[in-house]
C-alpha positions in Angstrom: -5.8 57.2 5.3 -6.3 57.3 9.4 -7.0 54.4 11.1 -10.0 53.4 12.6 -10.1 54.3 16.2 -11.5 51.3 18.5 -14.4 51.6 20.2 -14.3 52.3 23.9 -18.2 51.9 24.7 -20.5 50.2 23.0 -24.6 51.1 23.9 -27.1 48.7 23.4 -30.2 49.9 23.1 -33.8 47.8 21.6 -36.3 49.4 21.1 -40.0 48.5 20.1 -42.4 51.2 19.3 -40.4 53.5 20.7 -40.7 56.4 18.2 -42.2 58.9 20.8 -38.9 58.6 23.3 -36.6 58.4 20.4 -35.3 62.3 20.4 -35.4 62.5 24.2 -33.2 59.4 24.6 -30.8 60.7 22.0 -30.7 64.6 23.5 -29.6 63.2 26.6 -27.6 60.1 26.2 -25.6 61.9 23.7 -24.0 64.7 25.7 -23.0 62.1 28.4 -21.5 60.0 26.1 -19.3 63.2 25.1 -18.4 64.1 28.2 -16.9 60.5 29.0 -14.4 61.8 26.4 -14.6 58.2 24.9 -14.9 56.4 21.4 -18.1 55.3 21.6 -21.6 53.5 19.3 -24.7 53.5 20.5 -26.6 50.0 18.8 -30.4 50.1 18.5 -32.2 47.5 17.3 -35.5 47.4 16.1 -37.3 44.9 17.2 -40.3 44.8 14.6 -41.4 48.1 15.4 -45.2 49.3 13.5 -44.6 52.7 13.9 -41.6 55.4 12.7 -39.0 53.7 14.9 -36.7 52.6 12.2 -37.9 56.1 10.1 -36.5 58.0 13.3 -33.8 56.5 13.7 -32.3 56.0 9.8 -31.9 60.2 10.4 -30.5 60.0 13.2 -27.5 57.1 11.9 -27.3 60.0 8.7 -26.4 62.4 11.0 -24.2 60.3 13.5 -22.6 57.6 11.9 -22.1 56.4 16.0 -25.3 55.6 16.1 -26.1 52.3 14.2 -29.0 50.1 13.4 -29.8 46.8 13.6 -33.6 45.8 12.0 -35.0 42.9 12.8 -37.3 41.2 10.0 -40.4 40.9 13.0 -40.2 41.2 16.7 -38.4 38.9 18.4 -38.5 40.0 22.6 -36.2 42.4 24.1 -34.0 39.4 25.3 -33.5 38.3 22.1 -33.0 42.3 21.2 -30.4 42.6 24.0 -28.7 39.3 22.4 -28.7 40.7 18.9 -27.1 44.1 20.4 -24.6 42.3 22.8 -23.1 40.1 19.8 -22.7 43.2 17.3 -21.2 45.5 19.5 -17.2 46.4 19.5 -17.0 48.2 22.5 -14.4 47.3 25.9 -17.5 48.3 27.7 -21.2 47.6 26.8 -24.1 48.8 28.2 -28.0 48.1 27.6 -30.3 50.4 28.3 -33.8 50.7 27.6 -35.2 53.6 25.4 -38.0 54.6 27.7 -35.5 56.5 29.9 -36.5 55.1 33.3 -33.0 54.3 33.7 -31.3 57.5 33.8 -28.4 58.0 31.1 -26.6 60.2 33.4 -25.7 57.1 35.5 -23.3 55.7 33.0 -20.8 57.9 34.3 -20.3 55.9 37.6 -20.6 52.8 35.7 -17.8 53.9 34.0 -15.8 54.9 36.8 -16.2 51.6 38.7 -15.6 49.9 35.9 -12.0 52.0 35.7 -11.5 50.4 39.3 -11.9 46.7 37.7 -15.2 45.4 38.6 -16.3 43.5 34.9 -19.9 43.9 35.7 -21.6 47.2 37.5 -24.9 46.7 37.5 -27.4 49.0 38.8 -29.6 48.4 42.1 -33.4 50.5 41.7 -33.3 52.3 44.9 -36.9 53.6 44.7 -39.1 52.3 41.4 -41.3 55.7 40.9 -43.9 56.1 38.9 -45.0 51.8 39.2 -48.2 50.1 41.2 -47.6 48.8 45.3 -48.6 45.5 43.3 -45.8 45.6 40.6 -43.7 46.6 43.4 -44.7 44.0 45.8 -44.9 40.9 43.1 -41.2 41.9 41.3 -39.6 41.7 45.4 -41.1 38.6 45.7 -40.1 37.3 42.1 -36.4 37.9 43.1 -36.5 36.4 46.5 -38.5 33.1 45.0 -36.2 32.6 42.3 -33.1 33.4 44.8 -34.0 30.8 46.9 -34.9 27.8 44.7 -32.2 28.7 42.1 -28.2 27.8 42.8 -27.6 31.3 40.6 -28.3 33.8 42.9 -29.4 37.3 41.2 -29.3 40.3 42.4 -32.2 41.7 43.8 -34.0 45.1 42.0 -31.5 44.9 39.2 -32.9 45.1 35.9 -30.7 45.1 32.1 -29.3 48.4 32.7 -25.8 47.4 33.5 -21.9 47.7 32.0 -20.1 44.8 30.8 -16.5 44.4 30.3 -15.7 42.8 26.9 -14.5 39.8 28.2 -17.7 38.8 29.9 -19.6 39.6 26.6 -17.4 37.2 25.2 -18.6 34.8 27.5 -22.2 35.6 27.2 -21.9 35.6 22.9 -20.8 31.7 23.6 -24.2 30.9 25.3 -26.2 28.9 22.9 -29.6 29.0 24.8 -32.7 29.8 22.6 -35.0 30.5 25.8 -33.3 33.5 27.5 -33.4 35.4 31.0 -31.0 37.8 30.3 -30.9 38.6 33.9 -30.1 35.2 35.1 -27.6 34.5 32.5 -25.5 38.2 33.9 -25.5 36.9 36.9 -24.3 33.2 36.0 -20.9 33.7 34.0 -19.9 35.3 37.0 -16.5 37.8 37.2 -15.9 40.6 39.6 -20.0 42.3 40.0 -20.1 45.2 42.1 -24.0 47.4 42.6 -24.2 51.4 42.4 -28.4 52.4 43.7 -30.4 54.7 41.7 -34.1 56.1 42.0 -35.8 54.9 38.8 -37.8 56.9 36.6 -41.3 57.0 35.3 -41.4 56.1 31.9 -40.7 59.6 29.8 -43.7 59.0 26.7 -45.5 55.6 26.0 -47.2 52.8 27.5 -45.1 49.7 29.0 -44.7 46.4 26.7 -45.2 44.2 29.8 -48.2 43.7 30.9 -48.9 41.1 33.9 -49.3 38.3 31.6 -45.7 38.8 30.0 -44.5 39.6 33.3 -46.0 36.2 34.3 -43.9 34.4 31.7 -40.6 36.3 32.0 -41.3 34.6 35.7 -41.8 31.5 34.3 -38.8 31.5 32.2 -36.5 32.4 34.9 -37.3 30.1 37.4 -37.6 26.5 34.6 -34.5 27.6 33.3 -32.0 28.6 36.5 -34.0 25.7 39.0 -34.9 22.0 38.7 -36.6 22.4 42.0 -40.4 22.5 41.0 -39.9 19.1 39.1 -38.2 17.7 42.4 -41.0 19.4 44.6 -43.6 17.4 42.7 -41.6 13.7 43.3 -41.8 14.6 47.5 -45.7 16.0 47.2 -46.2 12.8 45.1 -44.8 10.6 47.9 -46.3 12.3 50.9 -49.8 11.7 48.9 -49.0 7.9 48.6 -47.1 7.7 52.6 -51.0 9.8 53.5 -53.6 7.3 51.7 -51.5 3.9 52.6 -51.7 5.5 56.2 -55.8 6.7 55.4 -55.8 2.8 53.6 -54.7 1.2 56.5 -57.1 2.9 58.6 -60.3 1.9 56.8 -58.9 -1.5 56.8 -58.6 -1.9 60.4 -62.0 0.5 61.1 -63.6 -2.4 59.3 -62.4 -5.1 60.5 -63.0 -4.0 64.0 -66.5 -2.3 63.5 -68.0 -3.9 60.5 -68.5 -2.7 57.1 -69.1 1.0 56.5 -70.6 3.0 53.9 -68.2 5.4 51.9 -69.8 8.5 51.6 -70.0 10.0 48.3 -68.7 13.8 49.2 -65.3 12.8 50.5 -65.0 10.4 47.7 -65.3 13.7 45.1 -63.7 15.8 47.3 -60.1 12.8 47.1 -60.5 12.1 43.4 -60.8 16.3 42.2 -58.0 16.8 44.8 -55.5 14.0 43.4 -57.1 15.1 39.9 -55.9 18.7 40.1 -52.3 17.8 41.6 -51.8 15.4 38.6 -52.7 18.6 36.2 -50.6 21.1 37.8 -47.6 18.2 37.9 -48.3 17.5 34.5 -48.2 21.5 33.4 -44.9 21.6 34.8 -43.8 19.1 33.6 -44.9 20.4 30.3 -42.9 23.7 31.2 -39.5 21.7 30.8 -40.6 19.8 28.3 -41.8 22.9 26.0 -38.2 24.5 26.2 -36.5 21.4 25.8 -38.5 21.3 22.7 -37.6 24.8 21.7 -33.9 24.1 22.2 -34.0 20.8 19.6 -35.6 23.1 17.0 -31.8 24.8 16.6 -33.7 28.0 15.3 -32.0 31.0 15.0 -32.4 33.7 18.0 -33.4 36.2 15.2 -33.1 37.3 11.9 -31.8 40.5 10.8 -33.8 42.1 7.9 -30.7 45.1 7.2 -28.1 46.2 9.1 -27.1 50.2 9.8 -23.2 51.1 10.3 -22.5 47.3 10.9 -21.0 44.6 9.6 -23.4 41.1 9.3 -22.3 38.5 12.1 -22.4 35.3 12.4 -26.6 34.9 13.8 -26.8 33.2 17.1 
């Protein structure tokens, strides 16, 4: 009986209601893969999908025994996806990529090849983002160049999941116990040798996007509570300019009256101090809460996810 050959190139891909992209991704992430002349798997997971996701891809693993399948039991996020993905996969090289073909499978080659040089991480740099709103455009630049300048982790600007791994940093990233997850922050903390190719990123092939603003706005939110302590230590200096301001504004009406007699407060400025101090002791207290909610979340010890079946794999361990 032959021995197993290893894997050389392990693809991640998560998918969510992805049924109408499913044949195009395949068609042409396929025939690159063969020409890297590589042993290779290709993971998707299904992350809860309600349509013929899993359907799709069952004949597609009957066919290609390469292609395997991990099913979630519900949706869990495409971090948690990419998680799932990263800790079943074999290869010496990984690489996530997203189903909706923006990031063009034909690109893997030169991941490869730098790679081959001895960078651990290539990651890939969007050029040009067609086919997305001046606002998207405007509010993801100044995401990266917030959180790059608050945060001691500094991420890579215009970078999104589509990227190659070597093993070894997988390793590192399967031993991060985090239930709260910004994938991209995490690649960019273990570190190793990184190295950027550019690329002109696609319109989405079929479908409508997952993230709208509002998930958008938590991704955001994630990344910067859980790669900066900076807006809890913003608050403590706001706090004590406040108080340095009304003992100053204290002092003042002290003196005022003492000098000139009394004075009537007036009723406008009075609202106009207490819904002032009120609203900066809500937004203090909602960041606050921010910390404290994933604190909370990391005390549960709940699993990342739960895997319903599994395709062409063996069952792991679940983070």
């Amino acid at each position: 009986m032959s021995a197993v050959k290893p894997i050389d190139l392990s693809i991640v891909a998560p998918m969510y209601n992805e049924e109408s992209n499913i044949d195009y991704f395949f068609d042409t992430l396929i025939p690159v893969l063969t020409r890297l002349n590589l042993e290779y798997e290709i993971i998707c997971i299904n992350d809860g999908s309600k349509d013929c996701t899993l359907e799709k891809l069952l004949n597609y693993h009957q066919n290609n025994p390469q292609i395997k399948i991990i099913n979630f039991s519900r949706n869990f996020g495409k971090e948690v996806a990419m998680t799932a993905g990263l800790h079943h996969s074999s290869g010496q090289a990984i690489i996530p990529i997203d189903t909706d073909l923006q990031d063009p499978p034909e690109l893997i080659t030169e991941l490869v090849e730098k790679w081959r040089e001895g960078y651990d991480v290539v990651y890939a740099v969007r050029r040009q983002r067609l086919g997305e709103s001046s606002f998207k455009r405007f509010t993801a630049n100044a995401f990266y160049r917030f959180i790059n300048a608050i945060s001691d982790t500094p991420i890579p600007r215009d970078t999104g999941d589509f990227r190659l791994f070597d093993r070894k940093v997988v390793k590192e990233l399967n031993r991060i116990p985090e239930r709260t997850r910004f994938m991209k922050g995490l690649f960019a903390w273990v570190g190793f040798k990184q190295v950027g190719i550019e690329y002109d990123r696609q319109p989405r092939y079929r479908g409508k996007t997952k993230w709208n603003y509002w998930k958008l706005w938590n991704f955001a939110l994630d990344g910067i509570t859980l790669f900066s302590t900076i807006p809890l230590k913003l608050w403590s200096y706001i706090g004590i300019i406040i108080s340095l301001l009304s003992f100053g504004y204290g002092s003042f009406l002290i003196l005022r009256t003492i000098i000139l007699g009394k004075d009537v407060p007036g009723y406008a400025s009075i609202m106009v101090a207490v819904l002032f101090l009120g609203g900066l002791q809500l937004i203090s207290l909602g960041i606050i809460g921010e910390y404290l909610g994933r604190i909370y979340a990391e005390t549960k010890r709940r699993p990342l996810y739960i895997i319903n079946e599994l395709y062409g794999l063996e069952r792991k361990a679940e983070a």
